[in-house]
Biotite code that builds the C-alpha atoms (Angstrom):
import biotite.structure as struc

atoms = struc.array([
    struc.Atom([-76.138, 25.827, -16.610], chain_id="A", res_id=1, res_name="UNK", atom_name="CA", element="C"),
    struc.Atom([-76.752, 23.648, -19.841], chain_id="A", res_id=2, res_name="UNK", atom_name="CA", element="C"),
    struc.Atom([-80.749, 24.503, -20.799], chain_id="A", res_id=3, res_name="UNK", atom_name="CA", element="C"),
    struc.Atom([-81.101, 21.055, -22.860], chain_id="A", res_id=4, res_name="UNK", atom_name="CA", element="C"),
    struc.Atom([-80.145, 18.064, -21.952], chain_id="A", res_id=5, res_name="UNK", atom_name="CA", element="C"),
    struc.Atom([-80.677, 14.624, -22.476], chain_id="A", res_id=6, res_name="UNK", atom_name="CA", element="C"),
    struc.Atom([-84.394, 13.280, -23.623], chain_id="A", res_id=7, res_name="UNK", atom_name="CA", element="C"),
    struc.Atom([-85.701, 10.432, -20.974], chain_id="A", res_id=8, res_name="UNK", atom_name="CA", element="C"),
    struc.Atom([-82.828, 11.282, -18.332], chain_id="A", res_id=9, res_name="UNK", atom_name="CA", element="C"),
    struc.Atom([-83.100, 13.427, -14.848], chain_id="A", res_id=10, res_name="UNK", atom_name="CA", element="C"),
    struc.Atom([-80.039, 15.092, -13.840], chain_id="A", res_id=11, res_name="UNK", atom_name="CA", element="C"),
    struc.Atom([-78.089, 13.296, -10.997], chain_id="A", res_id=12, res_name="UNK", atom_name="CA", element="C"),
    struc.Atom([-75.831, 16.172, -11.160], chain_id="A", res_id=13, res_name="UNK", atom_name="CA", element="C"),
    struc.Atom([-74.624, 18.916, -13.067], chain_id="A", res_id=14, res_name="UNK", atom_name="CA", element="C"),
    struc.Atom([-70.641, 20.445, -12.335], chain_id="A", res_id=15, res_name="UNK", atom_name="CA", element="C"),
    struc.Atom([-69.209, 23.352, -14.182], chain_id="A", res_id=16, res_name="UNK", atom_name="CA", element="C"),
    struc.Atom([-65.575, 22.516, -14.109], chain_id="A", res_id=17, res_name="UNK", atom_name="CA", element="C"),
    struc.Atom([-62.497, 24.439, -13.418], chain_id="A", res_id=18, res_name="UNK", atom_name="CA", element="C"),
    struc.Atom([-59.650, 23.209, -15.787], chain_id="A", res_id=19, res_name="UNK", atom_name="CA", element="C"),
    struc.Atom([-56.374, 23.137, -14.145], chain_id="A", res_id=20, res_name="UNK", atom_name="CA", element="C"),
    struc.Atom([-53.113, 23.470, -16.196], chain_id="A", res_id=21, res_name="UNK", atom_name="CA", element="C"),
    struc.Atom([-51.356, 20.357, -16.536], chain_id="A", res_id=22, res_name="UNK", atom_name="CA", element="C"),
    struc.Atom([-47.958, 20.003, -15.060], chain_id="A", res_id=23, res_name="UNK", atom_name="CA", element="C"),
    struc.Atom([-44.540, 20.336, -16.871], chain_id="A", res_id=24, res_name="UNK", atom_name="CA", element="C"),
    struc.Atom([-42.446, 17.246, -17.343], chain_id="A", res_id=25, res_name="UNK", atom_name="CA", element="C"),
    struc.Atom([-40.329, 18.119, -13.663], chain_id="A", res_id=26, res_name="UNK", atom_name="CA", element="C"),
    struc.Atom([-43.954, 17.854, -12.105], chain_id="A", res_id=27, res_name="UNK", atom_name="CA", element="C"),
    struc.Atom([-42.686, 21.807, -11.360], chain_id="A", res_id=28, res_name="UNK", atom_name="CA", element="C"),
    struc.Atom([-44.116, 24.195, -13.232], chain_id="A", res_id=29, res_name="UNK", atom_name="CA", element="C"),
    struc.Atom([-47.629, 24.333, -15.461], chain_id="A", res_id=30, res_name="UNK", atom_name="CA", element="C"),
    struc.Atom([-47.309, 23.259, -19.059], chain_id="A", res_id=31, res_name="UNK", atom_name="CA", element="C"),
    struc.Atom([-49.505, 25.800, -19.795], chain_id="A", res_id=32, res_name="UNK", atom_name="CA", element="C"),
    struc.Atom([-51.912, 23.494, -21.480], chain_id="A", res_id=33, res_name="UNK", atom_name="CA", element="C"),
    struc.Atom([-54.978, 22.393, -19.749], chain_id="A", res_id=34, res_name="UNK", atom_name="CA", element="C"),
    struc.Atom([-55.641, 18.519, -17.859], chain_id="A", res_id=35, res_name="UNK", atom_name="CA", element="C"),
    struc.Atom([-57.846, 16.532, -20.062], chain_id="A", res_id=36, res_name="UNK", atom_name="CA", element="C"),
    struc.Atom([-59.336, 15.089, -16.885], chain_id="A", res_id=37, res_name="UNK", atom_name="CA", element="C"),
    struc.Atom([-62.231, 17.124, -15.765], chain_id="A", res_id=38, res_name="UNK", atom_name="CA", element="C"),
    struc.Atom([-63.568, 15.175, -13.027], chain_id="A", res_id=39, res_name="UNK", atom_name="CA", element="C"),
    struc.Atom([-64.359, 12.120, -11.355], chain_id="A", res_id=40, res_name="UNK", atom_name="CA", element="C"),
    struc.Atom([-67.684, 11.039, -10.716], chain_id="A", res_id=41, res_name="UNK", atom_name="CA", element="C"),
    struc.Atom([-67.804, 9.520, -7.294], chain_id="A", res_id=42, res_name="UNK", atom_name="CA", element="C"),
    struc.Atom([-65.777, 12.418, -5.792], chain_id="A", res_id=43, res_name="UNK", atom_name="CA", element="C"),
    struc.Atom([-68.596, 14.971, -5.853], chain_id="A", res_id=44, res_name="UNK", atom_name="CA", element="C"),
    struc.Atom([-68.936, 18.400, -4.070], chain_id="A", res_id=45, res_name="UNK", atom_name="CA", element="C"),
    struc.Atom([-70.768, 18.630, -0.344], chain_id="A", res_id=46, res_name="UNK", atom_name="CA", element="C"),
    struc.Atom([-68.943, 15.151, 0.268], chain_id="A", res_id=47, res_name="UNK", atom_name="CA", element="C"),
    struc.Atom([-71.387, 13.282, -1.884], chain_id="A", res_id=48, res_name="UNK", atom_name="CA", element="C"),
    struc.Atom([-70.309, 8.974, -2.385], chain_id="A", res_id=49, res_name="UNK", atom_name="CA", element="C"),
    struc.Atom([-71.783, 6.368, -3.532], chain_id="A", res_id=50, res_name="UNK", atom_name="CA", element="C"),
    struc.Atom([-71.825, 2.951, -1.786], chain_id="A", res_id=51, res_name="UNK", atom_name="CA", element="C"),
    struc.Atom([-69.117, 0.485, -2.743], chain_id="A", res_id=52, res_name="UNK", atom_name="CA", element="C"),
    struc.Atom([-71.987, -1.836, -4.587], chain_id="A", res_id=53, res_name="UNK", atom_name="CA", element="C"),
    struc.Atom([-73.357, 1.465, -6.225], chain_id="A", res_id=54, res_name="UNK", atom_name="CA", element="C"),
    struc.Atom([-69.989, 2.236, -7.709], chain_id="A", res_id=55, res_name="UNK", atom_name="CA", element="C"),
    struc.Atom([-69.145, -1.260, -8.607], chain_id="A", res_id=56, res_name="UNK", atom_name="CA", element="C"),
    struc.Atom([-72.309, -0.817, -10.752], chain_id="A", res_id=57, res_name="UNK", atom_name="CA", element="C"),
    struc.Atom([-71.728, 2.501, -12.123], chain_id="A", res_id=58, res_name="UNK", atom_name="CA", element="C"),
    struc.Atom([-68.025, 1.505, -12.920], chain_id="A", res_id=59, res_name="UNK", atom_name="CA", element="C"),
    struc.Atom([-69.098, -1.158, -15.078], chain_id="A", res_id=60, res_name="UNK", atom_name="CA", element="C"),
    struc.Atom([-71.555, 0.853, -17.212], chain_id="A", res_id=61, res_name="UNK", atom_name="CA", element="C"),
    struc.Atom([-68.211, 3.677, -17.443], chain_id="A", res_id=62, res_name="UNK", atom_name="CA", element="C"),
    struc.Atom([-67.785, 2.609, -21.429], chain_id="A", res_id=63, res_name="UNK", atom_name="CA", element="C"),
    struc.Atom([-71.887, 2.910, -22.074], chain_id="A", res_id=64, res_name="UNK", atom_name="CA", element="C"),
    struc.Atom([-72.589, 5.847, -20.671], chain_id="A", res_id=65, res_name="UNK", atom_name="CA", element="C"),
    struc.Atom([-71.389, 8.606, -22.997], chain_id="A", res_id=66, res_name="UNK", atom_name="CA", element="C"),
    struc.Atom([-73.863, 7.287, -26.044], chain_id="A", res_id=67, res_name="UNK", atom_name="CA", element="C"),
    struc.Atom([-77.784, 7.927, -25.341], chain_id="A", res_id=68, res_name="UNK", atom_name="CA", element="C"),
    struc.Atom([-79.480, 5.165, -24.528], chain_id="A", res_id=69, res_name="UNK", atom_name="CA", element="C"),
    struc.Atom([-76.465, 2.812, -24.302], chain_id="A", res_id=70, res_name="UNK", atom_name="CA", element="C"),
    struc.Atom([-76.813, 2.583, -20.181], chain_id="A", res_id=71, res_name="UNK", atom_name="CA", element="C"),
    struc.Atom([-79.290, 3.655, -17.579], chain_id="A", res_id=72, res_name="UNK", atom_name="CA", element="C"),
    struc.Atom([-76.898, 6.487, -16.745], chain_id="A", res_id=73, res_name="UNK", atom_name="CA", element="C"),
    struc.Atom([-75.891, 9.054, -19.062], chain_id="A", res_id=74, res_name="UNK", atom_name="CA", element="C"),
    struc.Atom([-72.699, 11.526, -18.880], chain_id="A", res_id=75, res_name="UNK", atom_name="CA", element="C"),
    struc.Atom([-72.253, 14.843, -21.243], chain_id="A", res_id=76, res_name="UNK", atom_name="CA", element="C"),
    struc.Atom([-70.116, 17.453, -21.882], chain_id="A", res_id=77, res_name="UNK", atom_name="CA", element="C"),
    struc.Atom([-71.594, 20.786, -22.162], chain_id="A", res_id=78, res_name="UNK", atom_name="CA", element="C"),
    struc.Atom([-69.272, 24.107, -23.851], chain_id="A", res_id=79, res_name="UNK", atom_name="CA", element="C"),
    struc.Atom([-71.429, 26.505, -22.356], chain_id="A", res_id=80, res_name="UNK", atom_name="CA", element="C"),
    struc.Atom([-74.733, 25.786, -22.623], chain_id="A", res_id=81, res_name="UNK", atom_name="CA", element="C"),
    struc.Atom([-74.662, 23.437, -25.924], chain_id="A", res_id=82, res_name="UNK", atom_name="CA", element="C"),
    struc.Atom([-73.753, 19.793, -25.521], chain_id="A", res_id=83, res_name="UNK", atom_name="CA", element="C"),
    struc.Atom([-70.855, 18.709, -27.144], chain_id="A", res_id=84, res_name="UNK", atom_name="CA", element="C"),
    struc.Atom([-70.821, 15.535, -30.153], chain_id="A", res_id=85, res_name="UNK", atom_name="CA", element="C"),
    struc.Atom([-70.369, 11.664, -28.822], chain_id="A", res_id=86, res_name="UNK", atom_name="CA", element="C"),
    struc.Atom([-67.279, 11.275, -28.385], chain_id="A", res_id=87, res_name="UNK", atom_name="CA", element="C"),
    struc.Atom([-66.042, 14.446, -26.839], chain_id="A", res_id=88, res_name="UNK", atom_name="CA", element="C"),
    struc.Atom([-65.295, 12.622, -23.359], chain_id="A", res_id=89, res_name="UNK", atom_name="CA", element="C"),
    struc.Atom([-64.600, 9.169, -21.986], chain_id="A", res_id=90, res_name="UNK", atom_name="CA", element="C"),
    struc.Atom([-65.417, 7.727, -18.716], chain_id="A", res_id=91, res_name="UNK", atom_name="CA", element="C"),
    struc.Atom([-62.978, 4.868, -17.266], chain_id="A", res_id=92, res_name="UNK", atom_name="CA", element="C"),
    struc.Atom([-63.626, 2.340, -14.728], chain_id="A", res_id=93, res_name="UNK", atom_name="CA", element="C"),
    struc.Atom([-61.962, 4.536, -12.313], chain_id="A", res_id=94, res_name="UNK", atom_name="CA", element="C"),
    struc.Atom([-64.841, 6.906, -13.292], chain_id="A", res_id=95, res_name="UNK", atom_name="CA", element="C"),
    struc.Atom([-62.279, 9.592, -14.181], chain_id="A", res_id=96, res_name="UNK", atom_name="CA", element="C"),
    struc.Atom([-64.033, 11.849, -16.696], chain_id="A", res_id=97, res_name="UNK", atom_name="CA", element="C"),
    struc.Atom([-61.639, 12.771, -19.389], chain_id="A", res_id=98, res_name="UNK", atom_name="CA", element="C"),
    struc.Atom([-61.931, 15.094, -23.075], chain_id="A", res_id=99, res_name="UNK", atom_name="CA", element="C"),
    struc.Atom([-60.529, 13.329, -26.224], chain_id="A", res_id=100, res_name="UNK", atom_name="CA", element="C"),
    struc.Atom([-59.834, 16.753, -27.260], chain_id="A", res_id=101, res_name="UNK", atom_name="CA", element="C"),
    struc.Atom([-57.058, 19.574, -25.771], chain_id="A", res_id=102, res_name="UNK", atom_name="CA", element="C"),
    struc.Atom([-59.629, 21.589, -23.899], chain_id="A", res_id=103, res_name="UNK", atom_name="CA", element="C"),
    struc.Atom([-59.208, 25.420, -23.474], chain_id="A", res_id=104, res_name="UNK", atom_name="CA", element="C"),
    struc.Atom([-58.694, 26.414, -19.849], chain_id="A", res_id=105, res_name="UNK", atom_name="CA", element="C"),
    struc.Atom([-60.646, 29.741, -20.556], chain_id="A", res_id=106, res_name="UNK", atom_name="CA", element="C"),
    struc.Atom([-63.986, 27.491, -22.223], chain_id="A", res_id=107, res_name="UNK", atom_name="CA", element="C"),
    struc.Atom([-66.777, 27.262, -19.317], chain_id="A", res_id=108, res_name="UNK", atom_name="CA", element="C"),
    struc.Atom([-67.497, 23.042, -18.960], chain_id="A", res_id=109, res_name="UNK", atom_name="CA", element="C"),
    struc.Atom([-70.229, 21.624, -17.968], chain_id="A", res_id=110, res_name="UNK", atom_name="CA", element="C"),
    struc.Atom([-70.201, 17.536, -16.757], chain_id="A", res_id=111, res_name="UNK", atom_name="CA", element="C"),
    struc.Atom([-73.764, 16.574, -16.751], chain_id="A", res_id=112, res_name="UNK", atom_name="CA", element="C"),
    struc.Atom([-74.798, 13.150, -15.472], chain_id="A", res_id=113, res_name="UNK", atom_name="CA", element="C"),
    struc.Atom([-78.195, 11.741, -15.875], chain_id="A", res_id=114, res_name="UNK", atom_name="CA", element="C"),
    struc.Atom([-80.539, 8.397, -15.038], chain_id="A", res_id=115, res_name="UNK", atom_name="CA", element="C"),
    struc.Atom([-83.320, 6.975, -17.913], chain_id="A", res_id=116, res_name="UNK", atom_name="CA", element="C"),
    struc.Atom([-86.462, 6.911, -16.547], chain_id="A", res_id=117, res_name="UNK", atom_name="CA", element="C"),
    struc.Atom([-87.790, 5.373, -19.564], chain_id="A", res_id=118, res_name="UNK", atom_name="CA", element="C"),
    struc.Atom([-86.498, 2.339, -20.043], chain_id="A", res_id=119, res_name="UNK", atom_name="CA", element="C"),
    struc.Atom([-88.352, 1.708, -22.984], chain_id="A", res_id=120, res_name="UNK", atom_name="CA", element="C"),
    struc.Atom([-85.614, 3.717, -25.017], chain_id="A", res_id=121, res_name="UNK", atom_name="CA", element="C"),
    struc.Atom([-82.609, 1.755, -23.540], chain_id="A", res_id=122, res_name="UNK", atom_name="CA", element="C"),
    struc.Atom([-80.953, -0.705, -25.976], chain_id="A", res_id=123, res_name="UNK", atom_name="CA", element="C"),
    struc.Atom([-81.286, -4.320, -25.468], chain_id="A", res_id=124, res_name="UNK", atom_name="CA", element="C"),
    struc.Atom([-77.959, -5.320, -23.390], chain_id="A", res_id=125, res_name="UNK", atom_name="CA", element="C"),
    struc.Atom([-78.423, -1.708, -21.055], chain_id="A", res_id=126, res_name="UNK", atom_name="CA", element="C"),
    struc.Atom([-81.697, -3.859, -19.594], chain_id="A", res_id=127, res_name="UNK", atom_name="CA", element="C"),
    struc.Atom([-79.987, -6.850, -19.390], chain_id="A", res_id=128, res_name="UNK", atom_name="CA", element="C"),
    struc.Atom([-76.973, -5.631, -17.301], chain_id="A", res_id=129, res_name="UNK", atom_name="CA", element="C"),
    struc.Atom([-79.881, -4.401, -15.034], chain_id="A", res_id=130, res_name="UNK", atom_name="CA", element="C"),
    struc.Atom([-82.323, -7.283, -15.225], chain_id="A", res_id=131, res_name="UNK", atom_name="CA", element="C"),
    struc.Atom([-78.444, -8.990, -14.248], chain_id="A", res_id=132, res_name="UNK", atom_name="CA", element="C"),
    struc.Atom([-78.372, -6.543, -11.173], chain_id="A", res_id=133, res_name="UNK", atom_name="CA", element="C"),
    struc.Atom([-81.660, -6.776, -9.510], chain_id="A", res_id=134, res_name="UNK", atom_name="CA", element="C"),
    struc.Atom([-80.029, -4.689, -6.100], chain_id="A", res_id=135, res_name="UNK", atom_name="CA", element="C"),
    struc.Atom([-79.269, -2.239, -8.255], chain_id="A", res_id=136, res_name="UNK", atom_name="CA", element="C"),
    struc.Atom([-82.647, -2.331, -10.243], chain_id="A", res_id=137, res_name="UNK", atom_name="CA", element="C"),
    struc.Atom([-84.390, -2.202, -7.157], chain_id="A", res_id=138, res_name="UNK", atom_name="CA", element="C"),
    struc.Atom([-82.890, 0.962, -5.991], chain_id="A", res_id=139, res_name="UNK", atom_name="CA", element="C"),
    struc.Atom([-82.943, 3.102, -9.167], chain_id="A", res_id=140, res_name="UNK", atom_name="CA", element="C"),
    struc.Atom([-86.959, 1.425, -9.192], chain_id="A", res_id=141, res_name="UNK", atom_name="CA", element="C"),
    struc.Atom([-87.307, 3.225, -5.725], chain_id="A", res_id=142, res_name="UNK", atom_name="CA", element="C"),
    struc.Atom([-85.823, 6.136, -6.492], chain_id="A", res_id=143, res_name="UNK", atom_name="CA", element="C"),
    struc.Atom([-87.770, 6.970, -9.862], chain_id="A", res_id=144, res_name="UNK", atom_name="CA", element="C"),
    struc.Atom([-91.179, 5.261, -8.517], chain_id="A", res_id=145, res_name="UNK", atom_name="CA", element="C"),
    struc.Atom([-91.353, 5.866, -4.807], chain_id="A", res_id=146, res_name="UNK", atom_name="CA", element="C"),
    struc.Atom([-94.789, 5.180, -5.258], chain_id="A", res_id=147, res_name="UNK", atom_name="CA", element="C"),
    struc.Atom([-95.074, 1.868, -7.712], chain_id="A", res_id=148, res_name="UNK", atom_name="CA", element="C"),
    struc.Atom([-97.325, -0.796, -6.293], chain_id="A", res_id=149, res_name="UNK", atom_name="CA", element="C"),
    struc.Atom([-95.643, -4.126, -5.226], chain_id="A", res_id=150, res_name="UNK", atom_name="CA", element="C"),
    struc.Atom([-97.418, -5.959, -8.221], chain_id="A", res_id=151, res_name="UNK", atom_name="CA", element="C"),
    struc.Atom([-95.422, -3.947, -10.306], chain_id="A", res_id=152, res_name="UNK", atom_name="CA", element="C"),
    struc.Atom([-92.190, -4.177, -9.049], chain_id="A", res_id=153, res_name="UNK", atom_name="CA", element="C"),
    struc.Atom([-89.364, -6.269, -10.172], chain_id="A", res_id=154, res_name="UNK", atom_name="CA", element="C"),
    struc.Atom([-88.666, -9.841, -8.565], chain_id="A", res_id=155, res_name="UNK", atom_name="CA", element="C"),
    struc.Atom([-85.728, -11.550, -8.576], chain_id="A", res_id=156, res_name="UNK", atom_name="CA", element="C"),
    struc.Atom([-85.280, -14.944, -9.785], chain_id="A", res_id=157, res_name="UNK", atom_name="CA", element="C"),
    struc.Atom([-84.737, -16.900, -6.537], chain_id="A", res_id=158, res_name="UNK", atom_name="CA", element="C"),
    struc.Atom([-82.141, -15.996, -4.240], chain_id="A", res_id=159, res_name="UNK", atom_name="CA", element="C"),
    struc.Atom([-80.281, -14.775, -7.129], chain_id="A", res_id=160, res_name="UNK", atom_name="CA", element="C"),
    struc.Atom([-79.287, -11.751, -8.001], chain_id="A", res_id=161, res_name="UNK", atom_name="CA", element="C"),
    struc.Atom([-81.146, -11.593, -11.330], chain_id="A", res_id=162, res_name="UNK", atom_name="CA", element="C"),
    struc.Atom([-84.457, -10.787, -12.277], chain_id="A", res_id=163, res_name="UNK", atom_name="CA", element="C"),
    struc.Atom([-86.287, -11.971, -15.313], chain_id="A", res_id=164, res_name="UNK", atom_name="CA", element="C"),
    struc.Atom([-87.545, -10.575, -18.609], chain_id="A", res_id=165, res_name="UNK", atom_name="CA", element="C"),
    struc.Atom([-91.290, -10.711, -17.336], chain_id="A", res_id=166, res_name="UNK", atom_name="CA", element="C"),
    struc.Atom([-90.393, -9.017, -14.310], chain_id="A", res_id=167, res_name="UNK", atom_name="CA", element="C"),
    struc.Atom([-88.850, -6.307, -16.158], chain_id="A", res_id=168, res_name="UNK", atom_name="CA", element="C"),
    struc.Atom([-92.002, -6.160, -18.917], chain_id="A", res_id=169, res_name="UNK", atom_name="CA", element="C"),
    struc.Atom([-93.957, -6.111, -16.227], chain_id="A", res_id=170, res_name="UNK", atom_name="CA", element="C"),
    struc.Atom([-92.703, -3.209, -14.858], chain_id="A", res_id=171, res_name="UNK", atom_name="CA", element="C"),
    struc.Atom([-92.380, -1.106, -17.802], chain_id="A", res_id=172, res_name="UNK", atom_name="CA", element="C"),
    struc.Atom([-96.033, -1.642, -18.923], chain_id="A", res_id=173, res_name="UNK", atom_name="CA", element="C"),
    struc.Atom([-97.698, -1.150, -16.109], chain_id="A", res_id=174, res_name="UNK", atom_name="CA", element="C"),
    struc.Atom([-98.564, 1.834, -14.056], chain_id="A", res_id=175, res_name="UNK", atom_name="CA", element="C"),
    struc.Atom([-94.732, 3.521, -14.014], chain_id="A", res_id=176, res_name="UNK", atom_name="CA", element="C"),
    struc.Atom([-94.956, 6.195, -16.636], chain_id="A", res_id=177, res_name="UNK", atom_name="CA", element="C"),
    struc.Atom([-98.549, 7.587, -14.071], chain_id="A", res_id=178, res_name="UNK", atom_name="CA", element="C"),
    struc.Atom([-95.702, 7.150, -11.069], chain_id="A", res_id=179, res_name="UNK", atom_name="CA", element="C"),
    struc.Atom([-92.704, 8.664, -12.195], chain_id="A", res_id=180, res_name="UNK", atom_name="CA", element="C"),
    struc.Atom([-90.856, 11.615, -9.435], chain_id="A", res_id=181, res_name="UNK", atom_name="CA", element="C"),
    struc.Atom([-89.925, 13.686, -11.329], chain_id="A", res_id=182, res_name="UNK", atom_name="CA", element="C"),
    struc.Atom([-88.261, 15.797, -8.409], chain_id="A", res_id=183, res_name="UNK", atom_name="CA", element="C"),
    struc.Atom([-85.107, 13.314, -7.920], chain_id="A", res_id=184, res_name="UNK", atom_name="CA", element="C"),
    struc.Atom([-82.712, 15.503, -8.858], chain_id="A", res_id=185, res_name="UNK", atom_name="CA", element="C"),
    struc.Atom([-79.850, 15.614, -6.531], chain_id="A", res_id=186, res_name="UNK", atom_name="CA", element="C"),
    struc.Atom([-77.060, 13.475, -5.831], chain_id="A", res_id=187, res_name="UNK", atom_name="CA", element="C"),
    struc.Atom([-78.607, 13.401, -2.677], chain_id="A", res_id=188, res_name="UNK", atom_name="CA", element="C"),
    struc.Atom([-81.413, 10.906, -3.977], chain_id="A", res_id=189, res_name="UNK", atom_name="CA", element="C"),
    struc.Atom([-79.695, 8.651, -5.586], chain_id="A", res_id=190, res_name="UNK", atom_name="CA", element="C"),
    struc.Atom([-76.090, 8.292, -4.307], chain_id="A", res_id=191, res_name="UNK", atom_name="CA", element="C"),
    struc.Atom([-76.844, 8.832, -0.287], chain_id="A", res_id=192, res_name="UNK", atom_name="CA", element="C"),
    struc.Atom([-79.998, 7.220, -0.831], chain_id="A", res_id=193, res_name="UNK", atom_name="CA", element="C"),
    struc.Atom([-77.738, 3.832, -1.304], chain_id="A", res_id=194, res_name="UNK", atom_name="CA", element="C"),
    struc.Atom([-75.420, 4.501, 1.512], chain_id="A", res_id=195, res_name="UNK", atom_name="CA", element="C"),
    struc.Atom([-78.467, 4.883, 3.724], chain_id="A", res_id=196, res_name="UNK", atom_name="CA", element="C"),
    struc.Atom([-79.914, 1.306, 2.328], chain_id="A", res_id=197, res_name="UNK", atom_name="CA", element="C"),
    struc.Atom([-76.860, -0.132, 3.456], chain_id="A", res_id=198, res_name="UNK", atom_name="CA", element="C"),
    struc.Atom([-76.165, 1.690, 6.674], chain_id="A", res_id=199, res_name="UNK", atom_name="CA", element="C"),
])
């Protein structure tokens, strides 16, 4: 299992993956040469989903999420135990995993996938596509700071679905750093947590 991973982020998840050898061009026999799809990231073992609203969300950070700090989420490649350069996979909005390289079906993979908990490191338009998705904010607040006091939790503007810039200053410079649980670290947390919301 990879030993480092990425600075700010709890795992979600971590998969070693299994290549399979891609298909001939009858659809018959192996080409020999392994998929470059590895996995996909709402199809997780022990029958773990997300909720529809959850995915819509993670879907739409798909193109973010392989640069550090570009999204709330993070997704890596490990070789091994060493994580491999940006760039090494892409994640569509049918959150298919995929290499841009020909992988080697005997090299051990590792997917990791993470969530910031400091938000203080996330570029500019990662906060705004969650100050723009305060039910989605409100769960990932929940799930990193079980704990946070309602004074310092984000409001939304209205009845919209938004939440403003002092809501989310507010939040990240008061008592959440002192709060943090650190022991959400399953798929469990996060992605049945929403299904359960919902239920």
């Amino acid at each position: 299992m990879p030993q480092l991973t990425a600075p700010c982020y709890l795992p979600v998840f971590s998969g070693m993956i299994a290549l399979e050898l891609a298909a001939g061009e009858n659809g018959e026999h192996g080409s020999g040469r392994a998929s470059h799809r590895l996995m996909t990231l709402d199809r997780l073992p022990g029958g773990y989903v997300m909720s529809e609203r959850m995915r819509a969300f993670v879907a739409g950070e798909a193109t973010y999420m392989t640069k550090l700090f570009y999204s709330v989420f993070s997704c890596n490649l490990y070789l091994s135990s060493d994580i491999q350069p940006d760039g090494s996979i892409t994640v569509d909005e049918e959150l298919n995993v995929s290499t841009t390289f020909e992988p080697s079906p005997r090299a051990r993979f590792h997917v990791w996938f993470g969530l910031c908990y400091n938000w203080r490191y996330l570029n500019a338009a990662a906060l705004a596509r969650l100050r723009a998705n305060f039910d989605i904010l409100q769960k990932l607040t929940h799930a990193l700071w079980p704990q946070l006091p309602a004074c310092c939790q984000p409001v939304a503007i209205g009845n919209s679905n938004q939440t403003s810039n002092a809501s989310m200053r507010c939040l990240m410079n008061g008592e959440a750093d002192n709060l943090l649980d650190t022991s959400m670290k399953t798929a469990e947390t996060l992605y049945i947590q929403s299904i359960a919301e919902e239920a």
